[in-house]
C-alpha positions, 0 to 999 in steps of 0.5 A: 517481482522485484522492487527496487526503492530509493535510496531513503525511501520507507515503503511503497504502498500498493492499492489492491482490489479483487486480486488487481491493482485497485484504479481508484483509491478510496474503493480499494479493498487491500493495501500491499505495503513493500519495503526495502528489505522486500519484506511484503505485508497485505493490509485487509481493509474491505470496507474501510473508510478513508480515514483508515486508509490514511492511517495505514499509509503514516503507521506504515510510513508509505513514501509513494502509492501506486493505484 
């Protein structure tokens, strides 16, 4: 799959869960993070509190969420 992000954008964030797109965020289980050069990371967070799911989304400099 391919993503194409805007000119200036630092990375898409996309909720996971279950190997789906998580509908609700605070009950994901992963992050995927997509940059521009289509580096692709999966951050495990099973159990993480919404705190740390903030914290990934700054360290990872994530301009859009998609849940």
């Amino acid at each position: 799959m391919k993503v194409e992000l805007y000119q200036g954008m630092n990375s898409i964030a996309i909720t996971a869960w279950n190997g789906i797109i998580s509908p609700v965020f605070d009950v994901s289980g992963a992050l995927l993070f997509v940059w521009p050069d289509d580096k692709r990371e999966l951050f495990a967070l099973q159990g993480a509190g919404l705190p740390a799911k903030l914290d990934a989304l700054k360290q990872n400099n994530a301009d859009v969420v998609i849940c």
